[in-house]
Backbone as ProteinMPNN parsed JSONL, in Angstrom:
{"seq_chain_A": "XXXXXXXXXXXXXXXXXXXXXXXXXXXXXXXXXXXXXXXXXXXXXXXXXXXXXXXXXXXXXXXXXXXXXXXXXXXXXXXXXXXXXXXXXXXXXXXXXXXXXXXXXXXXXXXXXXXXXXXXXXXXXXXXXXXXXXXXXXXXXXXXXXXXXXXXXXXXXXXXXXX", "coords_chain_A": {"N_chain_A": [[-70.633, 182.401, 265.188], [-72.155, 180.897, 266.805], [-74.003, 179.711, 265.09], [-72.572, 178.029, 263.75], [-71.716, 176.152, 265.471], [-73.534, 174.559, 266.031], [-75.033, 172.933, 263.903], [-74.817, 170.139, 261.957], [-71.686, 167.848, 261.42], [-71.056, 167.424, 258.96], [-71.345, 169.615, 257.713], [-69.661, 171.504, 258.935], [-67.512, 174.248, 258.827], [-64.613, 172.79, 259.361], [-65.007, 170.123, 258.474], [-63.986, 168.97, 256.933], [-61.395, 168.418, 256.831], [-60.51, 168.297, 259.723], [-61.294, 165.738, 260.619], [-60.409, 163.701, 258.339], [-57.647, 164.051, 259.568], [-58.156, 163.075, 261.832], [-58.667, 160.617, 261.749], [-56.338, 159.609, 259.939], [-54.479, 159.92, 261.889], [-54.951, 158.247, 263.734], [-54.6, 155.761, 262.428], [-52.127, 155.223, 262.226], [-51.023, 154.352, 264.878], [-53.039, 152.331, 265.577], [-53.636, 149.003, 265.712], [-54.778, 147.506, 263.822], [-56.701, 148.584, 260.508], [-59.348, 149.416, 259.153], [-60.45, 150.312, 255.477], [-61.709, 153.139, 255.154], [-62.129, 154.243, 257.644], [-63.574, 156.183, 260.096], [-63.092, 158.54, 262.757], [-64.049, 160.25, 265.172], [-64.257, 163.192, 267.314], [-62.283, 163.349, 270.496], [-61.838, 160.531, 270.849], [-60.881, 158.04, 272.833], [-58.591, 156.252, 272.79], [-56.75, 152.945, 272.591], [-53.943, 151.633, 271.881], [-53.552, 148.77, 270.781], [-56.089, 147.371, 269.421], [-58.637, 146.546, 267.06], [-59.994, 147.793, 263.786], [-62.386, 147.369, 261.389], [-63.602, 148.058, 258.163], [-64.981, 150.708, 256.652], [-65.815, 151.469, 259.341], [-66.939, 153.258, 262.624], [-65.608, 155.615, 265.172], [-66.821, 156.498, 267.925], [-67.731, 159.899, 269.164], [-65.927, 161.072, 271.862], [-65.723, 158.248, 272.843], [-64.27, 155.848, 274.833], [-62.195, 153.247, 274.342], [-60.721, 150.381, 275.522], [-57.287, 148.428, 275.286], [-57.429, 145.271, 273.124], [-59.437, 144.89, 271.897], [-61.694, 144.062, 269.119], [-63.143, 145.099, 266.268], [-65.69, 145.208, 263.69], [-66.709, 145.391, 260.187], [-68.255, 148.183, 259.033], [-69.764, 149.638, 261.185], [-71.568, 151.209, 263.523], [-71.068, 153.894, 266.11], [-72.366, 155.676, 268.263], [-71.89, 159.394, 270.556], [-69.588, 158.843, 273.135], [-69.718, 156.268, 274.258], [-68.174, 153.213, 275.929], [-66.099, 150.885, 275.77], [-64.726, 148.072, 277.88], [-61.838, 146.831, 278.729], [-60.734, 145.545, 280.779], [-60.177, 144.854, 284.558], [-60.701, 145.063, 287.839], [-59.319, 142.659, 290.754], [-61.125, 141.158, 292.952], [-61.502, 139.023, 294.495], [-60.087, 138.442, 297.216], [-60.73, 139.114, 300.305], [-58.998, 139.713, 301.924], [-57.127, 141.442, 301.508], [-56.188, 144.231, 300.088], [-58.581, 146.216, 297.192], [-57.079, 147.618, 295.494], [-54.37, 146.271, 295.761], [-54.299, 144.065, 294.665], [-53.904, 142.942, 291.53], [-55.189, 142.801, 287.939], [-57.779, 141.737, 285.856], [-57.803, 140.556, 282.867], [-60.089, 140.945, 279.598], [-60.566, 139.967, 276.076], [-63.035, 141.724, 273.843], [-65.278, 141.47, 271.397], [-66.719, 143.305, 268.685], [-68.775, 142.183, 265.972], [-69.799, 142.752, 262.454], [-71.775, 145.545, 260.847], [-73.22, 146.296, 263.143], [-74.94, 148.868, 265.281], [-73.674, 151.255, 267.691], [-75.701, 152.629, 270.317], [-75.381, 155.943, 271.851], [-73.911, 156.685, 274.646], [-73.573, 153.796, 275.864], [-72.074, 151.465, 277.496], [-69.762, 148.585, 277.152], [-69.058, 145.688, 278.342], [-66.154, 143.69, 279.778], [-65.38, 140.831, 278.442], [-67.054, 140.694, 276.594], [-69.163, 139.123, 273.22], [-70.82, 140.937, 270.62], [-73.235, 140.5, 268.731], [-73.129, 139.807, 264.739], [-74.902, 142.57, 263.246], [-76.194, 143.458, 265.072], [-78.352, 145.692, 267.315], [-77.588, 148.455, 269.959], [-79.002, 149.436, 272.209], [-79.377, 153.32, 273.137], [-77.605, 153.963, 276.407], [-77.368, 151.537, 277.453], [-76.255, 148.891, 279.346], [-73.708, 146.326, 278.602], [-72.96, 143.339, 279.677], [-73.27, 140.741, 279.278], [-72.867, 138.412, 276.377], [-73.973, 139.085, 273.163], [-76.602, 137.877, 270.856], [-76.871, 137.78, 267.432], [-78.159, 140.309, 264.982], [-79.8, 141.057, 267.025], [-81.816, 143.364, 269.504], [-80.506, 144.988, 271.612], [-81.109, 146.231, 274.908], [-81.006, 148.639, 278.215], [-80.102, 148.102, 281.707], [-78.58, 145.706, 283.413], [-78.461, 144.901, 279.773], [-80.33, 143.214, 278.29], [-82.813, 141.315, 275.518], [-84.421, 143.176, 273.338], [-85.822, 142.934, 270.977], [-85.955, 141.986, 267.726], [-83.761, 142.56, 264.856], [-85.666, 143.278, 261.874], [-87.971, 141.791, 262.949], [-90.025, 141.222, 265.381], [-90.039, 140.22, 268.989], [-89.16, 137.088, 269.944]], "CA_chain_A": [[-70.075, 181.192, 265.765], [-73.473, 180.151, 267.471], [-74.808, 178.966, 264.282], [-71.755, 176.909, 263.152], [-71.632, 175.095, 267.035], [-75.163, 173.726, 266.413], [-74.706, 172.589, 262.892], [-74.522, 168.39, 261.922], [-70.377, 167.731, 261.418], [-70.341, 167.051, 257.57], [-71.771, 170.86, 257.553], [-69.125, 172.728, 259.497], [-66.176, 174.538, 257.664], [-63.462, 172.456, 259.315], [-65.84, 168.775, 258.684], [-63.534, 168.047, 255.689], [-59.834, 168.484, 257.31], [-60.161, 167.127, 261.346], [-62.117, 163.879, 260.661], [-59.551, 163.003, 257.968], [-56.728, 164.548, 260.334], [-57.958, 161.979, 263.149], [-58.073, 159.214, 261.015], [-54.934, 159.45, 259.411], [-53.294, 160.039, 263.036], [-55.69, 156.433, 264.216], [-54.028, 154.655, 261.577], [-50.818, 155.344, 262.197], [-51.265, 153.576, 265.829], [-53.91, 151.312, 266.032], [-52.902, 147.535, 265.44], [-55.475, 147.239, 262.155], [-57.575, 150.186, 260.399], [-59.742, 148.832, 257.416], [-60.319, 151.269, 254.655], [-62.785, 154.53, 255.63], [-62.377, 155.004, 258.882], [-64.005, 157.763, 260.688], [-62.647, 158.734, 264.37], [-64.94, 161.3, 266.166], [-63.037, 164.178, 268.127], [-62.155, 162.817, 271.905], [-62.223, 159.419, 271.397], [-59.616, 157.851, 273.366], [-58.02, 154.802, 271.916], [-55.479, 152.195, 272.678], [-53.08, 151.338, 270.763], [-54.136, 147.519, 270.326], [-57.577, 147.435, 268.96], [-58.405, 146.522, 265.736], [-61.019, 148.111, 263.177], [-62.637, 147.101, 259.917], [-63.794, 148.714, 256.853], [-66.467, 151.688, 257.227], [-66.435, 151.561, 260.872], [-66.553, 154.739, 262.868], [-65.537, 155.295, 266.68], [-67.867, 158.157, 267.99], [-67.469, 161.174, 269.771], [-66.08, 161.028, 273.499], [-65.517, 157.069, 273.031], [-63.102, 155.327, 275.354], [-61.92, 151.859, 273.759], [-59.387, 149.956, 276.148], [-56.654, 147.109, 274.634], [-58.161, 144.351, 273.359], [-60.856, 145.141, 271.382], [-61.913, 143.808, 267.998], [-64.312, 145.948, 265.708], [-65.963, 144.947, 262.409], [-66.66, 146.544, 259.287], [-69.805, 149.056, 259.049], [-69.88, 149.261, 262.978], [-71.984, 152.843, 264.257], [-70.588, 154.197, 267.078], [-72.923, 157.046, 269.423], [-71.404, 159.347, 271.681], [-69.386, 158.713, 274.7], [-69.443, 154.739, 274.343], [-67.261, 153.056, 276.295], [-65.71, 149.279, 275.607], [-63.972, 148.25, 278.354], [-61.534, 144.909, 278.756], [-60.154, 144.921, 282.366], [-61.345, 144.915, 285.272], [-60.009, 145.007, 289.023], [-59.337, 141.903, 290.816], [-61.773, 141.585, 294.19], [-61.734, 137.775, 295.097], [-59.51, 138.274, 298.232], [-61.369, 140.337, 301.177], [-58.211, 140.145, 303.353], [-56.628, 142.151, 300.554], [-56.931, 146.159, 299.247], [-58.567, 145.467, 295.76], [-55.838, 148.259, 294.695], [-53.157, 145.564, 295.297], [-55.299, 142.254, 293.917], [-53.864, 142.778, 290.465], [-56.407, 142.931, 287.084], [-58.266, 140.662, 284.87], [-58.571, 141.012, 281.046], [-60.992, 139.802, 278.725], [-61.237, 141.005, 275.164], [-64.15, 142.144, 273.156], [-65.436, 141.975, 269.921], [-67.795, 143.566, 267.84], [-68.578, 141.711, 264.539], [-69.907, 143.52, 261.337], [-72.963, 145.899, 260.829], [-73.423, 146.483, 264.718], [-74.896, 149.845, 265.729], [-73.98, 151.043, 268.974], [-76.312, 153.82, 270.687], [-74.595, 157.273, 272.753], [-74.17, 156.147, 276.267], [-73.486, 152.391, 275.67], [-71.22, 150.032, 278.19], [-69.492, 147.15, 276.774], [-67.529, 145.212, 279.597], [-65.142, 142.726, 279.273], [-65.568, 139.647, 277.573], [-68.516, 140.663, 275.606], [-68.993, 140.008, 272.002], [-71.501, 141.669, 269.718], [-73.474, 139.484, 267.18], [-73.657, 140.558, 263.611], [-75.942, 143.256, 262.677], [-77.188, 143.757, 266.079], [-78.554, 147.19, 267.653], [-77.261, 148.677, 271.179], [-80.219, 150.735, 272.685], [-78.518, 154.193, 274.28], [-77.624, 153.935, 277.804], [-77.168, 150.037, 277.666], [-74.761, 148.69, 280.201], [-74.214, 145.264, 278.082], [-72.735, 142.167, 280.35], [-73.003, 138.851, 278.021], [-72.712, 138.007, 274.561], [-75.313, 139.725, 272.148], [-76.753, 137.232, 269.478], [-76.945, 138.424, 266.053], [-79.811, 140.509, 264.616], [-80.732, 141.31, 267.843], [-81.869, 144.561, 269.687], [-80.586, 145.01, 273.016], [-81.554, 147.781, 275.8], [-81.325, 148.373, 279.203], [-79.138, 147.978, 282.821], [-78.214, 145.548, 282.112], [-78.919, 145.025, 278.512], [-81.491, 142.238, 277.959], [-82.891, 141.407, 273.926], [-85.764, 143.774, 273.642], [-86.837, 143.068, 269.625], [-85.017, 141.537, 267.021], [-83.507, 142.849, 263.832], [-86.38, 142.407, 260.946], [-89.142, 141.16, 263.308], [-90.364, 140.859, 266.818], [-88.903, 139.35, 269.719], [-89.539, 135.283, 269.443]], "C_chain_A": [[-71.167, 180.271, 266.305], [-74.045, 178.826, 266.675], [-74.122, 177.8, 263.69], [-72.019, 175.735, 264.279], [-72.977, 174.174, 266.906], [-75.581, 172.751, 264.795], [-74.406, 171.297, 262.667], [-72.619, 168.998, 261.246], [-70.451, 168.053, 260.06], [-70.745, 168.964, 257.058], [-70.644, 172.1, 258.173], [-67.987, 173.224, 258.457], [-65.085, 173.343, 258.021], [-63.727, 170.925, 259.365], [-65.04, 168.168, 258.13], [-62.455, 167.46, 256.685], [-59.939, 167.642, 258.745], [-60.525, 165.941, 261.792], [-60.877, 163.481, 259.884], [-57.746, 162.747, 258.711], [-56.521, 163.342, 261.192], [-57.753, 160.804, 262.655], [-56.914, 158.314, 260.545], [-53.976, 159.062, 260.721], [-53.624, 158.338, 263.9], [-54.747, 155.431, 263.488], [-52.88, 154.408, 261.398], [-50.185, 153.904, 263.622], [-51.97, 152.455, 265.937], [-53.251, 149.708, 265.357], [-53.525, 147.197, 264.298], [-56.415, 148.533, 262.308], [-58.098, 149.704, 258.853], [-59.623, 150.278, 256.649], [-61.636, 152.641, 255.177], [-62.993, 154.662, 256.954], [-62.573, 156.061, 259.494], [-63.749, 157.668, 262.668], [-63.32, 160.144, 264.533], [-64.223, 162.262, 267.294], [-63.531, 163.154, 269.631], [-62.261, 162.032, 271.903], [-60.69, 158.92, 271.695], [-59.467, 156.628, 273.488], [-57.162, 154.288, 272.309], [-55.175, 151.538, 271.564], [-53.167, 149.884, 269.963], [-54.996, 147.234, 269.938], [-57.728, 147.36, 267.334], [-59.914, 146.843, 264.952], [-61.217, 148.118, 261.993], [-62.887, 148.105, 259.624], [-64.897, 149.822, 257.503], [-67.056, 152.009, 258.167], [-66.348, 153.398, 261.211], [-66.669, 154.403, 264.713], [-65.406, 156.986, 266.899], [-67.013, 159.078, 269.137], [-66.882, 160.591, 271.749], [-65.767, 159.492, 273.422], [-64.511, 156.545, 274.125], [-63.286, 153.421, 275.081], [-60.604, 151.633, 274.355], [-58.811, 148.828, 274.683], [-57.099, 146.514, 274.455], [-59.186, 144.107, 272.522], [-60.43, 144.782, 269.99], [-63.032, 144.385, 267.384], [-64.666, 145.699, 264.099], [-65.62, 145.716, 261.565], [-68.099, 147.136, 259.389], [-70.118, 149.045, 260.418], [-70.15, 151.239, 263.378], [-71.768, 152.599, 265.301], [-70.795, 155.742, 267.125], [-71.747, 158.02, 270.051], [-71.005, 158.619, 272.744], [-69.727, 157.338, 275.077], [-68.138, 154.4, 274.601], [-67.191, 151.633, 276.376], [-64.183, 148.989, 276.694], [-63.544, 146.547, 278.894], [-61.069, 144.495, 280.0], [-61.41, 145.15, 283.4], [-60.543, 144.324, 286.767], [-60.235, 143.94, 289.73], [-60.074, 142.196, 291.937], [-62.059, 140.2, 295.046], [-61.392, 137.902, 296.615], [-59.569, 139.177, 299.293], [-60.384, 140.363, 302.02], [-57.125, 141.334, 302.474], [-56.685, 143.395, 300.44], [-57.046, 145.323, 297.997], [-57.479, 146.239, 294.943], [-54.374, 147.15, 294.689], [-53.309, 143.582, 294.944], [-54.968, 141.965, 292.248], [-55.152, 143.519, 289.674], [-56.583, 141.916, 286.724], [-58.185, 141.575, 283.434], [-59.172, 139.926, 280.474], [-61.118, 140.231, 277.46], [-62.672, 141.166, 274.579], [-64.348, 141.838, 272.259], [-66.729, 142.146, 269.717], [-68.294, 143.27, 266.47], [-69.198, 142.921, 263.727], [-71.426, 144.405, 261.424], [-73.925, 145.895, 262.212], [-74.053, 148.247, 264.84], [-74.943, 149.432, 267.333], [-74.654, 152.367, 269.93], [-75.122, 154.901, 271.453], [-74.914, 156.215, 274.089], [-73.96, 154.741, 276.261], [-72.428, 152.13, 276.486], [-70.996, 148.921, 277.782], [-68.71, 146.931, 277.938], [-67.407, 144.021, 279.135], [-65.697, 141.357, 278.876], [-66.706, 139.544, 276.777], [-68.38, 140.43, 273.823], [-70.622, 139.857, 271.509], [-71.372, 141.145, 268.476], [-73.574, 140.496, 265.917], [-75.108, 141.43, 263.436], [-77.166, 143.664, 263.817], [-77.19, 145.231, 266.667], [-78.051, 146.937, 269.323], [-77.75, 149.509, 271.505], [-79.091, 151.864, 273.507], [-78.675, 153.882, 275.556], [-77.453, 152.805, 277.974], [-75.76, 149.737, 278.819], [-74.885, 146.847, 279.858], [-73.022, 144.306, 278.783], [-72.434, 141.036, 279.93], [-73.286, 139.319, 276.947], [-74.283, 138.776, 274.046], [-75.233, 138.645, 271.245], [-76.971, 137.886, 268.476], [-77.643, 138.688, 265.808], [-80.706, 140.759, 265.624], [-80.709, 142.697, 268.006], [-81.674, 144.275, 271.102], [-80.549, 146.353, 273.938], [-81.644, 147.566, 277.145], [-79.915, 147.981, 280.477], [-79.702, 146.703, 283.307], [-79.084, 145.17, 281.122], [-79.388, 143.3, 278.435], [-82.214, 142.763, 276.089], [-84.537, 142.069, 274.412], [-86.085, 143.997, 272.078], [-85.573, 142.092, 268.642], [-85.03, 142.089, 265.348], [-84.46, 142.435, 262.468], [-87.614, 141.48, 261.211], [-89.13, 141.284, 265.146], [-89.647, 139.911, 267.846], [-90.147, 138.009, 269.796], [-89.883, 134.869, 270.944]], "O_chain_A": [[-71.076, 179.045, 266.251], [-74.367, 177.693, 267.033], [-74.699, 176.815, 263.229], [-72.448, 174.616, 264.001], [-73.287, 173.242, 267.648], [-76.49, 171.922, 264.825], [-73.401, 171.058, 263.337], [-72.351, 170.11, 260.792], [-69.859, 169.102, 259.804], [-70.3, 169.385, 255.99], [-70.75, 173.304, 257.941], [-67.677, 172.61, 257.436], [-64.586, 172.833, 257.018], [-62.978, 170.258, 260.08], [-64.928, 166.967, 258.378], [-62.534, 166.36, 257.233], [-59.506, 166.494, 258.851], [-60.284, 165.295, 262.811], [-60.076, 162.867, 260.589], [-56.948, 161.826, 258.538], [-55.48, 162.715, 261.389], [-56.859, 160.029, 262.992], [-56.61, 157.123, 260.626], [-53.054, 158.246, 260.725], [-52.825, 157.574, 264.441], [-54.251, 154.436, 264.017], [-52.457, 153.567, 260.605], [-49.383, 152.981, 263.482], [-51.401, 151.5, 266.467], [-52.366, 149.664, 264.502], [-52.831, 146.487, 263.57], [-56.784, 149.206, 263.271], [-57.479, 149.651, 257.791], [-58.91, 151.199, 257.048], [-62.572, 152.069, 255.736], [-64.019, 155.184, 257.39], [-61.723, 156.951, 259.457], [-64.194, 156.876, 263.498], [-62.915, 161.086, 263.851], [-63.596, 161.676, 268.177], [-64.565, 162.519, 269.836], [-62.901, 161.727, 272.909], [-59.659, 159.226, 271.096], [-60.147, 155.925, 274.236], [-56.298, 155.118, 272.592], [-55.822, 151.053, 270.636], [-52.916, 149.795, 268.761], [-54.851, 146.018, 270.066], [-57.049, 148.005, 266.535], [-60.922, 146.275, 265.373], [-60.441, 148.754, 261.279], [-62.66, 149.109, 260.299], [-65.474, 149.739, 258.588], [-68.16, 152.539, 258.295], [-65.957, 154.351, 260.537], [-67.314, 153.569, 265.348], [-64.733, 157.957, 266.552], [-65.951, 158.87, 269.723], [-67.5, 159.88, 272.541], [-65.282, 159.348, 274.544], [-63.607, 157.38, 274.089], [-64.149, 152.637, 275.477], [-59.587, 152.256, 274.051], [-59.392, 148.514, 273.644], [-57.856, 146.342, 275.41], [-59.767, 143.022, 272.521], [-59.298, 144.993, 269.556], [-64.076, 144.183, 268.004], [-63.806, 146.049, 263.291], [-64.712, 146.543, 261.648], [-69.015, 146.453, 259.849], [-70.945, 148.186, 260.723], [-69.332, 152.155, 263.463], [-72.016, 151.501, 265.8], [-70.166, 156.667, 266.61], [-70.627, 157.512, 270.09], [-71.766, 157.843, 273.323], [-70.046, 157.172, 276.255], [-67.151, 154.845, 274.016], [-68.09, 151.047, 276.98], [-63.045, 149.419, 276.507], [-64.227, 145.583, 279.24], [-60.982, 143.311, 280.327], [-62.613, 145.404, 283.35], [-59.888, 143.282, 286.759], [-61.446, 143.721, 289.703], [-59.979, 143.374, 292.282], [-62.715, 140.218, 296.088], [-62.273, 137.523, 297.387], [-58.678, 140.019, 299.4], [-60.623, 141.011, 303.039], [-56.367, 142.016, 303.164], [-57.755, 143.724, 300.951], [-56.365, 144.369, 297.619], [-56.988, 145.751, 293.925], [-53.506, 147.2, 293.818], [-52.694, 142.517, 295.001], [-55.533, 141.046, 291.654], [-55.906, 144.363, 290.157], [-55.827, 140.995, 287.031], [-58.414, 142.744, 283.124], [-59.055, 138.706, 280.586], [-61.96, 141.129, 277.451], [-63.492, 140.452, 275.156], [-63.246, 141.776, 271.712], [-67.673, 141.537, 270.222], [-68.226, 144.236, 265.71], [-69.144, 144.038, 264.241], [-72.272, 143.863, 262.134], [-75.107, 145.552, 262.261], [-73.246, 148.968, 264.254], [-75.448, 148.532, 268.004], [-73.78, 153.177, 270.239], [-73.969, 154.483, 271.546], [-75.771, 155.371, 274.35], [-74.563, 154.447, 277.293], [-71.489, 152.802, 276.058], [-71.874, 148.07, 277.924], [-67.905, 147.711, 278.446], [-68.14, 143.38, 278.381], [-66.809, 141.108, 279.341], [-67.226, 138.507, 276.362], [-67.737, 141.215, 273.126], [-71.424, 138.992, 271.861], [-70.498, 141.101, 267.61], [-73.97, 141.66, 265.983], [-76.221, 140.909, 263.506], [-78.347, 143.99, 263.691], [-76.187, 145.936, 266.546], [-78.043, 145.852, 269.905], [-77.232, 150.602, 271.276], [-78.202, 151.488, 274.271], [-79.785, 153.526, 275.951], [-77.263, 152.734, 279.188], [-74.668, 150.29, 278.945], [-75.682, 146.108, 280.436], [-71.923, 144.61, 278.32], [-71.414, 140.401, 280.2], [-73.823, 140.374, 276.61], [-75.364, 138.867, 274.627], [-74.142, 138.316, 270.781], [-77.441, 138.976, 268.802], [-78.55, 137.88, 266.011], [-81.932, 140.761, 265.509], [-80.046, 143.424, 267.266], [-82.406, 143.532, 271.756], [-79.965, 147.38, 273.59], [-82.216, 146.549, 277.537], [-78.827, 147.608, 280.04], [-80.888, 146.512, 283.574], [-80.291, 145.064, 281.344], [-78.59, 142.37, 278.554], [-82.194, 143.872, 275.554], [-85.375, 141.746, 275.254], [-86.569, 145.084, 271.763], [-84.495, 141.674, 269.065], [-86.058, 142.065, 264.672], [-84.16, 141.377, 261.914], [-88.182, 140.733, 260.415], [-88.146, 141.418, 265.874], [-88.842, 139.027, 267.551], [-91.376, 137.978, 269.737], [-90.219, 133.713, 271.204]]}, "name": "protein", "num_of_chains": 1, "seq": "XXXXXXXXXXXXXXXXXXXXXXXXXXXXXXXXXXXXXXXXXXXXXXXXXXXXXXXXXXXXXXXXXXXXXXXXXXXXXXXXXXXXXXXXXXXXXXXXXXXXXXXXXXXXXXXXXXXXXXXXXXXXXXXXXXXXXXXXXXXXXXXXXXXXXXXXXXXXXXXXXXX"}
């Protein structure tokens, strides 16, 4: 058993059956599901979210309502995209009874996003841009970029140096 547990996914005996298992059960729910979708055990999905072609939504993920996801879109561990967000304007208030905000997301096409990644609300994610692990990303990503960091600031750009 040791040797299976340590083993890349497409290698284990049961790699074929519980990826297509999750998929099938994603696509049943989710509000769009392009064609090859791959869902990663534990990722925990709402039901509104929509995902292109060849995407994949990784291991441990949590993706609130809201969310828009390309096609060809890598997705790390334990990335979390998140669209609300507790109201806190009114200090004579509890923020437990201040309501929420929402904002959605999107991620356009050919995006990787590292293990450990933070999207918060109203962010979107330019084409073909990288998400360094551990990022906690705040504003808009431009396209082709590389971003890294608390928060996530452009640290190179896709195909050349940062400008």
């Amino acid at each position: 058993m040791v040797a299976i547990r340590h083993t890349p996914d497409a290698w284990r005996p049961y790699a074929i059956f519980f990826p297509r298992l999750r998929s099938w059960l994603v696509r049943r729910f989710i509000e769009r599901a392009g064609h090859d979708l791959r869902v990663k055990s534990n990722a925990d999905i709402s039901p509104n979210i929509k995902v292109g072609s060849r995407s994949e939504l990784g291991r441990n993920a949590i993706i609130y309502g809201g969310v828009t996801i390309g096609d060809d879109v890598l997705m790390g561990p334990n990335v979390q995209i998140i669209t609300r967000g507790h109201n806190t304007s009114d200090i004579l208030r509890p923020i437990n009874l201040q309501g929420s905000s929402f904002k959605p997301v999107t991620i356009e096409d050919d995006v990787w996003i590292g293990c450990n990644v933070v999207i918060l609300p109203g962010v979107t994610v330019g084409r073909g841009s990288v998400l360094a692990a551990g990022s906690v990303v705040t504003k808009d990503v431009p396209s082709m970029s590389i971003m890294g960091g608390v928060p996530a600031r452009m640290i190179g750009k896709r195909g050349g140096a940062l400008e």
